[in-house]
C-alpha positions in Angstrom: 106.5 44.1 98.1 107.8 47.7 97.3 111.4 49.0 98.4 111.7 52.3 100.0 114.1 54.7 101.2 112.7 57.1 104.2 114.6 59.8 104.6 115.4 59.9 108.2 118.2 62.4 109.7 121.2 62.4 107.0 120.4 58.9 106.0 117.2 56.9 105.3 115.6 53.7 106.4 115.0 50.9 104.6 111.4 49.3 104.2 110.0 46.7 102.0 105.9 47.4 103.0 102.9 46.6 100.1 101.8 51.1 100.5 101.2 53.5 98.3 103.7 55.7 98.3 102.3 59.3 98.1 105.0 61.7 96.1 104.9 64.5 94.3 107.9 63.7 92.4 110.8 66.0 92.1 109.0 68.9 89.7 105.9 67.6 88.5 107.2 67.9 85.4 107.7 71.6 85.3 111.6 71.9 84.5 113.5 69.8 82.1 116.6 68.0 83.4 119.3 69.6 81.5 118.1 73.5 82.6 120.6 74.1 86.0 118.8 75.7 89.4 121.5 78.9 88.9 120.0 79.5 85.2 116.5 79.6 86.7 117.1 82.2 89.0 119.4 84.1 86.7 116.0 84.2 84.3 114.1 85.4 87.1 116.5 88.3 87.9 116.6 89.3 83.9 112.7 89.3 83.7 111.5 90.7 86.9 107.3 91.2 87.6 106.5 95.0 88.6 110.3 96.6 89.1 113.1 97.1 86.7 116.2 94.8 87.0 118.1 95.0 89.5 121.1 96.1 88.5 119.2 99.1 87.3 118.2 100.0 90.6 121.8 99.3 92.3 122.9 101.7 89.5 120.7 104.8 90.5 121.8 104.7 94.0 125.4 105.3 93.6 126.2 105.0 97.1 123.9 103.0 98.8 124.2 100.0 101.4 123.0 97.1 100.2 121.1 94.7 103.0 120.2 90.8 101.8 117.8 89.3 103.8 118.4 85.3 104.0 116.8 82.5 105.5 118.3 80.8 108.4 119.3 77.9 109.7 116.1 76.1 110.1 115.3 76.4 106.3 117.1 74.3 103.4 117.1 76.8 100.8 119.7 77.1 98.5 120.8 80.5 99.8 124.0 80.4 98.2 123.2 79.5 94.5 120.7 82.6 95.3 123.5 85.2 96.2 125.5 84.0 93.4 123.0 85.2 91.0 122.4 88.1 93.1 125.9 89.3 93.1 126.6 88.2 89.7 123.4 90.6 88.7 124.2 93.7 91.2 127.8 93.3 90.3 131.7 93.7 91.5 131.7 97.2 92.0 128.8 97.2 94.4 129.8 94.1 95.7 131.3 95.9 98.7 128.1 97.5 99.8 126.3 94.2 100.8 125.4 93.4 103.9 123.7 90.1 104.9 121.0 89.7 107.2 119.8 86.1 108.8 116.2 86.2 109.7 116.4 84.2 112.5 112.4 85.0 113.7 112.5 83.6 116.8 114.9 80.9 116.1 118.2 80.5 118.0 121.1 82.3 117.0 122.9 79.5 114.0 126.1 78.9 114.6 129.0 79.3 112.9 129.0 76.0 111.1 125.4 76.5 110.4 126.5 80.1 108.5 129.0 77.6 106.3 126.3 75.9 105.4 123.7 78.5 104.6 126.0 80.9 103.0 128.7 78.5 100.9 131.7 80.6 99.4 130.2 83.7 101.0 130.6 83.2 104.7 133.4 85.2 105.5 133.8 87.5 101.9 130.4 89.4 102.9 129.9 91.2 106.6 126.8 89.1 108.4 124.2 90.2 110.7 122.0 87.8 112.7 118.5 89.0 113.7 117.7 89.4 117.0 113.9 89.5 118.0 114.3 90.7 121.4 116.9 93.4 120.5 116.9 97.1 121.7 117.6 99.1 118.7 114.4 97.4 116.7 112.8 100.2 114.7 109.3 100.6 115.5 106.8 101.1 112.2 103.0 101.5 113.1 100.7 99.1 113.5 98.3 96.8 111.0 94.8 96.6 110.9 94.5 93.8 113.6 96.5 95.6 115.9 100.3 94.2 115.5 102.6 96.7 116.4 105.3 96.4 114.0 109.2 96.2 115.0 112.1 95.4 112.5 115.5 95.1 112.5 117.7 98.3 112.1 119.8 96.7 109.7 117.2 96.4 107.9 115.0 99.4 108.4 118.3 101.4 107.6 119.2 100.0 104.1 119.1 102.3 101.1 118.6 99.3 99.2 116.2 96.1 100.7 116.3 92.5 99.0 114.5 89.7 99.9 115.2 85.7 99.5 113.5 83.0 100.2 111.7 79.6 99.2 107.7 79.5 98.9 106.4 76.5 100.5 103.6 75.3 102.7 103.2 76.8 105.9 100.4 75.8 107.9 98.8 78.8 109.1 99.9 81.9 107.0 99.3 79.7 104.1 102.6 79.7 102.4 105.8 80.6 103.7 107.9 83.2 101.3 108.0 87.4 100.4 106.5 89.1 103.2 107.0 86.2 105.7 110.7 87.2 105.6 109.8 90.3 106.9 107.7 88.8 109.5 108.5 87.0 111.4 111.6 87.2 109.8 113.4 90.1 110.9 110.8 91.0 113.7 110.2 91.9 117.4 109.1 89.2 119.7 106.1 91.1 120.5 105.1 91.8 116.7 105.8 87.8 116.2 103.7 87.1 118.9 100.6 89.2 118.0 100.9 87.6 114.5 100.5 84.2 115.3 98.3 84.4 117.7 95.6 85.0 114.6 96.3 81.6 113.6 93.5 80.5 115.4 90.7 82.0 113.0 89.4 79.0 110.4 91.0 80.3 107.2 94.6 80.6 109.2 95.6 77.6 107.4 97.9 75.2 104.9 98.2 76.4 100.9 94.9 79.3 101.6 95.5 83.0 101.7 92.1 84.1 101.3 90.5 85.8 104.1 94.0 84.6 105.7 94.5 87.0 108.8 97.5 85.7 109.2 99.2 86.3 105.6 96.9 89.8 105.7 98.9 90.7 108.7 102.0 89.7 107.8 101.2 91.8 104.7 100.6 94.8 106.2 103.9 94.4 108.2 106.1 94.4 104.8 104.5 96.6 103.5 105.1 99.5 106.3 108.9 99.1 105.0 108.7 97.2 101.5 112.0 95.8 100.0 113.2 97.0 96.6 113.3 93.4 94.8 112.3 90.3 96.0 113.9 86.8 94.7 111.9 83.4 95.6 112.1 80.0 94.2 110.6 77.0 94.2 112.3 73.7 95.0 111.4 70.2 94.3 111.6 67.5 96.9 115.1 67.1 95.7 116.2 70.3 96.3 116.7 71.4 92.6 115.0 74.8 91.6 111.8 74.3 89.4 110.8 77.8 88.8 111.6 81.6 90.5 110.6 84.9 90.8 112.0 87.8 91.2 111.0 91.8 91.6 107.8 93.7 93.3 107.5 91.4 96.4 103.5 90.4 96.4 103.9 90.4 92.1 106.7 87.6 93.1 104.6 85.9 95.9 101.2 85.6 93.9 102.9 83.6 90.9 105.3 81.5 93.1 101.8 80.2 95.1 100.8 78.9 91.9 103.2 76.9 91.2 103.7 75.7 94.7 100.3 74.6 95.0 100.7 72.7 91.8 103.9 71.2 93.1 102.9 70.6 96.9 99.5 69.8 97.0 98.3 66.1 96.7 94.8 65.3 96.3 94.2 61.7 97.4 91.0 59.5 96.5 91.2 57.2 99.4 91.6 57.9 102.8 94.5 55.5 104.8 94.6 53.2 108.2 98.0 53.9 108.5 100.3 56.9 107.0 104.1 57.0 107.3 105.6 60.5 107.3 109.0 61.5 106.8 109.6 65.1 107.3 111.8 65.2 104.5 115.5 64.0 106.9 117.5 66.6 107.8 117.6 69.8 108.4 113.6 69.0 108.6 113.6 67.0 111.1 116.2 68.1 113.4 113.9 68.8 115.8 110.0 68.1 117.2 109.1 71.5 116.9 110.2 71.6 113.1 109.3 68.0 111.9 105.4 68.7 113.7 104.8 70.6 110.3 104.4 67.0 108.5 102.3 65.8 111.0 99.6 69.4 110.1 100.1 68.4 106.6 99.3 64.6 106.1 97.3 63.7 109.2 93.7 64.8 106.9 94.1 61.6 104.9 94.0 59.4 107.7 90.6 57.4 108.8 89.2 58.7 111.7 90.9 57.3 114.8 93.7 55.8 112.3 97.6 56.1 112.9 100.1 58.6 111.8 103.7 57.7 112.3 106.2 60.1 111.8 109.7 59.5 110.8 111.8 62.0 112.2 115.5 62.1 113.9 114.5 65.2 116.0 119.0 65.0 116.9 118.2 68.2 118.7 115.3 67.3 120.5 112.0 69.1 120.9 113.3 72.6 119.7 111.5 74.7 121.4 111.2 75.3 125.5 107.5 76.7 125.3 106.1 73.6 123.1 107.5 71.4 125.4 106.1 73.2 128.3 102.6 73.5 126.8 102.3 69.4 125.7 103.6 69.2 129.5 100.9 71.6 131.1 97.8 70.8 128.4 96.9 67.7 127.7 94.1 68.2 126.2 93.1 69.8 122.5 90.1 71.8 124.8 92.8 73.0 127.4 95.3 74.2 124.1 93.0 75.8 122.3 91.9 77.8 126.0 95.2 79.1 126.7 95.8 80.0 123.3 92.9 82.1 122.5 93.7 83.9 126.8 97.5 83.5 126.8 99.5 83.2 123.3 103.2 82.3 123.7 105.5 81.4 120.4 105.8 77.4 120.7 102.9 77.1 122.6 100.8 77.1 119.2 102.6 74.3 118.1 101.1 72.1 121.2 98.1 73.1 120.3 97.9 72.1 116.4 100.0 68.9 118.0 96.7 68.6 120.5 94.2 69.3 117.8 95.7 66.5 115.2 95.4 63.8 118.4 91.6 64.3 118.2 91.2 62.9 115.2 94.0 60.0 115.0 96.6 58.2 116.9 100.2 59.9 116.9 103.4 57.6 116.9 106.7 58.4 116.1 110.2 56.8 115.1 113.1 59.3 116.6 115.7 59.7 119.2 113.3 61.6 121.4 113.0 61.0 125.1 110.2 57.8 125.0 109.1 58.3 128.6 107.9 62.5 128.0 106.9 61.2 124.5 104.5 59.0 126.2 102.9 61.1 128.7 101.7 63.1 125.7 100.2 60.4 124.8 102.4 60.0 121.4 103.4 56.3 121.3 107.6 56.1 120.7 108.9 53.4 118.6 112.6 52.5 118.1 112.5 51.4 114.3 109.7 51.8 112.0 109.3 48.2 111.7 108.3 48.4 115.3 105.7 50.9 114.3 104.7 48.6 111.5 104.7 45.7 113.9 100.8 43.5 113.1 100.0 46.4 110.9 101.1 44.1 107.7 99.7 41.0 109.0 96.0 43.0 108.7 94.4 43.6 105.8 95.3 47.5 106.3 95.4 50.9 103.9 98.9 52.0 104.1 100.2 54.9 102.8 103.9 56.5 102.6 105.3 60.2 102.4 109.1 61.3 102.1 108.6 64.8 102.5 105.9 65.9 104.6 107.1 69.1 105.1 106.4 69.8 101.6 103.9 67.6 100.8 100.0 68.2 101.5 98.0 65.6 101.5 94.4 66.9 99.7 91.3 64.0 100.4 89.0 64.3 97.7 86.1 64.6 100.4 88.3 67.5 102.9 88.2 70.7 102.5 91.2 71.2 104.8 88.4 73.8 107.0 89.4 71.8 110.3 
C-alpha cells in the first residue's frame, strides 16, 4: 500500500490506496535547491527579452506614474516576492509613483484580508486599485479582428508607465494563462470579457495550445491596443517555489515562459485509468466549484471511457459563481450547453458547459462541503470522505490513478490528442 497526502482545503487527507500517483514533481528538475524564488526573478529583471531594464526605462521618464498590474485573489502567485524585486529594481526614489492595480476580471471584489495575503509587506505602504469590469470610466480602445470591443481600466489606460505580473500556467481555453491574459480579462469590461470567451468554443480553444488559438489571438490583439512597458512572469512548481521567470517585451516573456510550462505541466501518461483522484491543488484552488472545475478539464482525458473522476476539492465558498450554478440548474444536458452557448454566452455559464461536456465521456464524483442534494441533480455523485468514493473500488481489480494538483497538472494519454 502507498501513503498519500491530498491536499484538500488548508489541510490534506490521508489515504493508503495501491495507485499510481501521477506528479510532476516540484520543478522537473529545472532549478537547484539552494537558488531562492527572489534570486530568479531578480535574474529575470537584470536580463530582460526585447526591452532594456527596467530601471532604465523608470529613469527616462522622470515624472511618470507607475501602475503594477497584479493578480487577484483567486490566483496563488507569489505577488509579493514579485513586487519586492520590482521595487528593489525601479528603486526608492520612484517608489512613490507606484500604484497597484488588482485584476479582478470578473471576480468579486477581494477583501481586505485577501489584499494581506496577496500583497505581504505592501498592503498599506503602496495606494491600491481594484478593477472593476462593469465600471463607467473604462477606456474604450477599438476592437480585434473577431470583433471584441476592447474596454480597460483607466488606471491603467492612464499610466505613463505599464507593468505587468503574473504566473504562466494552464488555462483551458486560451491555452495558458499569463502576459496578455492580464490585460484580458484582467483589467477588462464585462462586455469585452464576454465576447472573448465566448470563442472558446472553436476546437483549438483549448489546454497548453496557442496555435490557431482564437482565444489567446484575441486576447492578443486586446494587449496589444495598449501594451505594457515590461512584463514580469514566473513559473511555479507544485510547491509554490519559482522555477524559472521572465521578464521585458510582454509576448518575448510569454513565448519562453510556455516552454517551460509545458515542460513542467504537462503529463503524458501510457495507460489510461478506471478511476482518477484529483486534488485541485487545496486552497486557494479549490475554494470554490467554479475554480476547482479547472482539474476536472485537465485530468478527465486519462480516464476510460465511462470511468470515474473524483475530485477532491473543499469548495468552503461554494460554487463561486451565480451563472454556473444557474446553467448546471437550467441545462442538463452537454447538447443543451453547448446550444445556449453558441446563441446566448454568459461568463460562468461556459464553465457548465465544459462541466456538461466532461459528463459525456465519464462519471463525475466529488469529495467537498458542497450542497449533496444540488450536487446530485447534476448528476455529480457527492461523497463525504474519499474513502467513501473509494468504497468497492479497491476490492476490484481496478486502474487507479492519483493527482495533487490538477490545476497545474495536465494529464497527456499517449493515444489523445487533447482535440475534444
Amino acid at each position: 500500500m502507498t501513503q498519500i497526502q491530498i491536499p484538500y482545503g488548508a489541510t490534506h487527507i490521508d489515504l493508503s490506496i495501491e495507485a499510481d500517483l501521477l506528479d510532476l514533481g516540484e520543478g522537473c528538475g529545472r532549478m537547484k535547491d539552494n537558488i531562492r524564488s527572489i534570486d530568479v526573478i531578480r535574474r529575470a529583471l537584470r536580463y530582460p527579452l526585447g526591452t532594456k531594464r527596467l530601471r532604465e526605462i523608470v529613469a527616462t521618464k522622470k515624472v511618470a506614474d507607475i501602475v503594477i498590474v497584479v493578480d487577484d485573489h483567486t490566483r496563488d502567485t507569489p505577488t509579493e516576492l514579485m513586487l519586492d524585486a520590482l521595487i528593489e529594481e525601479i528603486g526608492d526614489d520612484y517608489k512613490d509613483r507606484i500604484t497597484l492595480l488588482v485584476a479582478c476580471g470578473t471576480h468579486g471584489t477581494p477583501t481586505d484580508d485577501d489584499l494581506k495575503k496577496i500583497l505581504g509587506k505592501h498592503f498599506g505602504q503602496i495606494p491600491i486599485k481594484i478593477h472593476d469590469c462593469d465600471a463607467k470610466d473604462l477606456v474604450y480602445l477599438g476592437s480585434t479582428s473577431s470583433g471584441t470591443p476592447v474596454m480597460l481600466n483607466r488606471n491603467y489606460v492612464d499610466a505613463e508607465i505599464k507593468i505587468l505580473t503574473g504566473d504562466i500556467t494552464l488555462h483551458y481555453y486560451a491555452g495558458f494563462g499569463g502576459g496578455r491574459k492580464s490585460i484580458l480579462p484582467g483589467i477588462s469590461s464585462r462586455d469585452t470579457i464576454k465576447k472573448n470567451h465566448a470563442l472558446l468554443v472553436d476546437e483549438h480553444a483549448r489546454t497548453a495550445n496557442i496555435e490557431h488559438n482564437p482565444v489567446h489571438r484575441d486576447m492578443t490583439e486586446a494587449a496589444s491596443l495598449a501594451p505594457p512597458d515590461f512584463v514580469l512572469n514566473i513559473i511555479a512548481g507544485g510547491n509554490g517555489k519559482v522555477v524559472d521567470a521572465y521578464a521585458g517585451e510582454m509576448n518575448s516573456v510569454f513565448q519562453e515562459g510556455i516552454k517551460v510550462a509545458k515542460d513542467l505541466f504537462c503529463l503524458k501518461t501510457h495507460d489510461l485509468y478506471d478511476i482518477m483522484v484529483v486534488s485541485a491543488g487545496g486552497y486557494p484552488k479549490d475554494r470554490n466549484l467554479y475554480q476547482a472545475s479547472k482539474a476536472i478539464e485537465n485530468c478527465y482525458r486519462a480516464v476510460v471511457p465511462g470511468g470515474e473522476l473524483i475530485l477532491v476539492a473543499e469548495c468552503r465558498e461554494g460554487f463561486g459563481d451565480y451563472y454556473f450554478e444557474t446553467w448546471m440548474n437550467d441545462y442538463p444536458s452537454y447538447e443543451a450547453a453547448e446550444k445556449a452557448i453558441r446563441t446566448n454566452f454568459v461568463l460562468g455559464g461556459h464553465k457548465a458547459f465544459y462541466m456538461r461536456k466532461v459528463m459525456t465521456k465519464v462519471g463525475v464524483s466529488i469529495v467537498s462541503e458542497l450542497d449533496t442534494h444540488l450536487l446530485t441533480r447534476w448528476g455529480i455523485t457527492p461523497h463525504k470522505s474519499l474513502e467513501e468514493g473509494l468504497e468497492g473500488e479497491k476490492k476490484d481489480k481496478v486502474k487507479i490513478g492519483i493527482v495533487k494538483n490538477g490545476l497545474d497538472t495536465l494529464l497527456v494519454p499517449a493515444t489523445n490528442t487533447l482535440r475534444e
